[in-house]
Backbone as CSV, one residue per row, in Angstrom:
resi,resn,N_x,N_y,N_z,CA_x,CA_y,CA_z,C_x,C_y,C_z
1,UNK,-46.859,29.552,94.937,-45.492,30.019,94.983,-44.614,29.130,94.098
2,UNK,-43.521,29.947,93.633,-42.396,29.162,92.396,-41.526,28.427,93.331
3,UNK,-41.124,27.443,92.999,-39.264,27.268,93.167,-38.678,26.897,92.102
4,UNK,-37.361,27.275,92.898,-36.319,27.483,91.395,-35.983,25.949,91.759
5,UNK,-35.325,25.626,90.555,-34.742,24.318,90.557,-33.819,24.032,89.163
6,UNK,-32.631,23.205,89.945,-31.993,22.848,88.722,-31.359,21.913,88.624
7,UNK,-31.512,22.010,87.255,-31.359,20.558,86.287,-30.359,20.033,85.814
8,UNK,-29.898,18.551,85.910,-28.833,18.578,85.598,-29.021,16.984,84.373
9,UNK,-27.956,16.688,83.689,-27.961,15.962,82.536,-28.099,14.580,83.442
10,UNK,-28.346,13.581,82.766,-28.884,12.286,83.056,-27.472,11.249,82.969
11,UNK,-27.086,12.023,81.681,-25.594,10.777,81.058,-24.509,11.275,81.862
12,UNK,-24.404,12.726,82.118,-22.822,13.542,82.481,-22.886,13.715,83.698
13,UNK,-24.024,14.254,84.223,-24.278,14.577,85.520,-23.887,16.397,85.930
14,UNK,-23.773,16.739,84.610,-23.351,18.236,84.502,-24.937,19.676,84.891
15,UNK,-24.266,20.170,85.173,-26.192,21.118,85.952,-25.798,22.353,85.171
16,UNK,-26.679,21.975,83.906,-26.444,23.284,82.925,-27.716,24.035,82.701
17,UNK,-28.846,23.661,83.679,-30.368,24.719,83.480,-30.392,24.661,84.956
18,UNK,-31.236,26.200,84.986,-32.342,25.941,85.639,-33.422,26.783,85.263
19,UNK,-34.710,26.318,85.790,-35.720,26.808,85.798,-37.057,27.448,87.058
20,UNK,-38.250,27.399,86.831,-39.065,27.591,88.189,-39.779,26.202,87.991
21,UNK,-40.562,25.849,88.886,-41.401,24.888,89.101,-42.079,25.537,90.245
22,UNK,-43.636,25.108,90.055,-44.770,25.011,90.802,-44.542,24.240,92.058
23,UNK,-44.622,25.036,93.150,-44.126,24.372,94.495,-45.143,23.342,94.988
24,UNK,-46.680,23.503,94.761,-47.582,22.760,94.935,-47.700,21.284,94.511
25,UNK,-46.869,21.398,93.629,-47.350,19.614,92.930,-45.799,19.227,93.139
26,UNK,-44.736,19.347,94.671,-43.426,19.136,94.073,-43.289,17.561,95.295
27,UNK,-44.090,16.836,94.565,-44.001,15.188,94.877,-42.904,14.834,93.961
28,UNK,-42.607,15.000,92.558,-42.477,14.700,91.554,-41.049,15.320,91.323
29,UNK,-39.949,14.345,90.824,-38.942,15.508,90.194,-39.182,15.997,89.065
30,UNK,-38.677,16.787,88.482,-38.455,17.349,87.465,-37.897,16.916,86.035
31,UNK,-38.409,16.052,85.221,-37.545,15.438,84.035,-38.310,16.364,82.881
32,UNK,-37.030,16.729,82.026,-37.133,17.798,81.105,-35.946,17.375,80.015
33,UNK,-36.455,16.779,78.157,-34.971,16.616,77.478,-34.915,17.491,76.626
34,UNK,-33.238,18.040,77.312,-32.793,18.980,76.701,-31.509,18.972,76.358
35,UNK,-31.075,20.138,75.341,-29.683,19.979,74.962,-28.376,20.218,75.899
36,UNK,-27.149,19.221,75.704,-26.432,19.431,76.657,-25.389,19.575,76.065
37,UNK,-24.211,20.668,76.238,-23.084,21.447,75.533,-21.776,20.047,76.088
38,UNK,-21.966,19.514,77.087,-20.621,18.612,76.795,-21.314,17.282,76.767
39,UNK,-22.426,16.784,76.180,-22.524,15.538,75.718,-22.347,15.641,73.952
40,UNK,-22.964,17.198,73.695,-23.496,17.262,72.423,-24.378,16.480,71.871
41,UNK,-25.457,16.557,72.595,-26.655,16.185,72.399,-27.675,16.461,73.099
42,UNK,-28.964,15.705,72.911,-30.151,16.030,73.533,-30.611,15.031,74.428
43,UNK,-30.603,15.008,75.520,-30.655,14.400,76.979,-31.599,14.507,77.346
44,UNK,-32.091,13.726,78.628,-33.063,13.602,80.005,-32.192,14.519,80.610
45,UNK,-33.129,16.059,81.333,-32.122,16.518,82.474,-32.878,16.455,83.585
46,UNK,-32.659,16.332,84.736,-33.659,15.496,85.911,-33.201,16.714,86.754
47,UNK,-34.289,17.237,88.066,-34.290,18.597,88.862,-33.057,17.401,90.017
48,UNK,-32.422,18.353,90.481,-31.322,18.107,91.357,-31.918,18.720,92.565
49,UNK,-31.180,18.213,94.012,-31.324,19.085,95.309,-30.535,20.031,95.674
């Protein structure tokens, strides 16, 4: 089974994705770098609760 989860920027703290993740392996957060519209740039975005 999926869960949704979402992501938010590392520097801003802004939650501009989300995605699914594999519910089975969810020991682990979620770190994914991606682009972020109010840093203007490309970031660590880490899964939020």
């Amino acid at each position: 089974m999926r869960k949704k989860v979402v992501l938010a920027c590392s520097k801003c703290n802004n939650r501009n994705y989300s995605t699914m993740k594999n519910a089975s392996n969810a020991q682990e957060r979620l770190e994914i770098k991606k682009f972020c519209k109010m840093c203007n740039e490309h970031t660590v975005h880490r899964e939020t609760k």
